[in-house]
C-alpha positions in Angstrom: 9.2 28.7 6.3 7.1 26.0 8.0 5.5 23.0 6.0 2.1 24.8 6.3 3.4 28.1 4.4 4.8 25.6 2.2 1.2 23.9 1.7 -0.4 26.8 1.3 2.1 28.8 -1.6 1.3 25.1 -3.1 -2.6 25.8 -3.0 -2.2 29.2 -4.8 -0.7 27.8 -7.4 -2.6 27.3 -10.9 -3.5 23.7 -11.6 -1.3 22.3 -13.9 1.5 23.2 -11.7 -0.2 21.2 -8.8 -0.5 18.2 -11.1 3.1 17.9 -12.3 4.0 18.7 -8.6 2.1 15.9 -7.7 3.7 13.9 -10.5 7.0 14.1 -9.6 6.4 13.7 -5.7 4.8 10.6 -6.7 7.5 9.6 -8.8 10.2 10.1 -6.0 8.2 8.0 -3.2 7.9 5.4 -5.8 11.6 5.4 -6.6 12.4 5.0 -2.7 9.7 2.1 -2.5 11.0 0.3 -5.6 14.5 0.8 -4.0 13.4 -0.6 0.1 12.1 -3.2 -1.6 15.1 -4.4 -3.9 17.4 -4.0 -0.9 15.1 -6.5 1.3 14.9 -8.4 -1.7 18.9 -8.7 -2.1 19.1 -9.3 1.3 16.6 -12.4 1.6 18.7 -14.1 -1.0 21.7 -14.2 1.0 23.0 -17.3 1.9 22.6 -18.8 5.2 25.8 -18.1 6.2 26.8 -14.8 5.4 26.4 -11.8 8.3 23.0 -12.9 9.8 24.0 -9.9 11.8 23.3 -7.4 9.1 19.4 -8.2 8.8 18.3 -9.5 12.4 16.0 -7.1 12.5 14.3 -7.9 9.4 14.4 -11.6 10.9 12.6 -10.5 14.7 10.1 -8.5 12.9 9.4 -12.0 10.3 9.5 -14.1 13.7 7.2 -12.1 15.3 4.9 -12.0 12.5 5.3 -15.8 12.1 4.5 -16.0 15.8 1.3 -14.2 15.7 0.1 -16.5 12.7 0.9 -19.5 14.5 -1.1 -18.4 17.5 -4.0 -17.1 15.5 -3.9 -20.6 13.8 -3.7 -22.2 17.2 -6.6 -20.7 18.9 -8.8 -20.9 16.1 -8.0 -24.8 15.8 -8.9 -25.1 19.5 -12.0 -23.2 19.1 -12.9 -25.6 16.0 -12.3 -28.7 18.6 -14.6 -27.3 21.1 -17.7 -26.7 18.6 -16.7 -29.9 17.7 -17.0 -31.3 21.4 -19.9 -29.3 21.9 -21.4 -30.7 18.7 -20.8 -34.3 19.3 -22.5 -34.0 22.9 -25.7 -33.1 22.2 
């Protein structure tokens, strides 16, 4: 049975059925959200020295984020000091 059969044996169903389907569904990504997020949250209050090893990915993907800020931040202060060259030329 393909996800589509699925889908549509879920769209004969009578409303209230739908709804609590929908419920619990809901209920369950929430549950797997609420747990990601305590196991990032246990792991960022590590201390420096234990297994950097077990969350260097979560650290590349913060350092590449960090890196992307920093040039945004850099290229928007050298724009501001060229409108401010500009400005103080004329």
């Amino acid at each position: 049975m393909s996800i589509l059969d699925k889908i549509e044996n879920l769209q004969k169903k009578p409303e209230p059925v739908r709804k609590k389907i929908l419920f619990i569904s809901m209920a369950v990504i929430f549950f797997i959200v609420i747990v990601v997020w305590i196991s990032i949250f246990k792991i960022s209050l590590r201390p420096k020295g234990q297994n950097q090893a077990d969350y260097a990915p979560f650290m590349v993907f913060k350092n590449l984020v960090k890196e992307g800020f920093d040039a945004s931040a850099a290229g928007i202060k050298e724009v501001m000091e060229k409108i401010k060259q500009v400005i103080s030329n004329q």
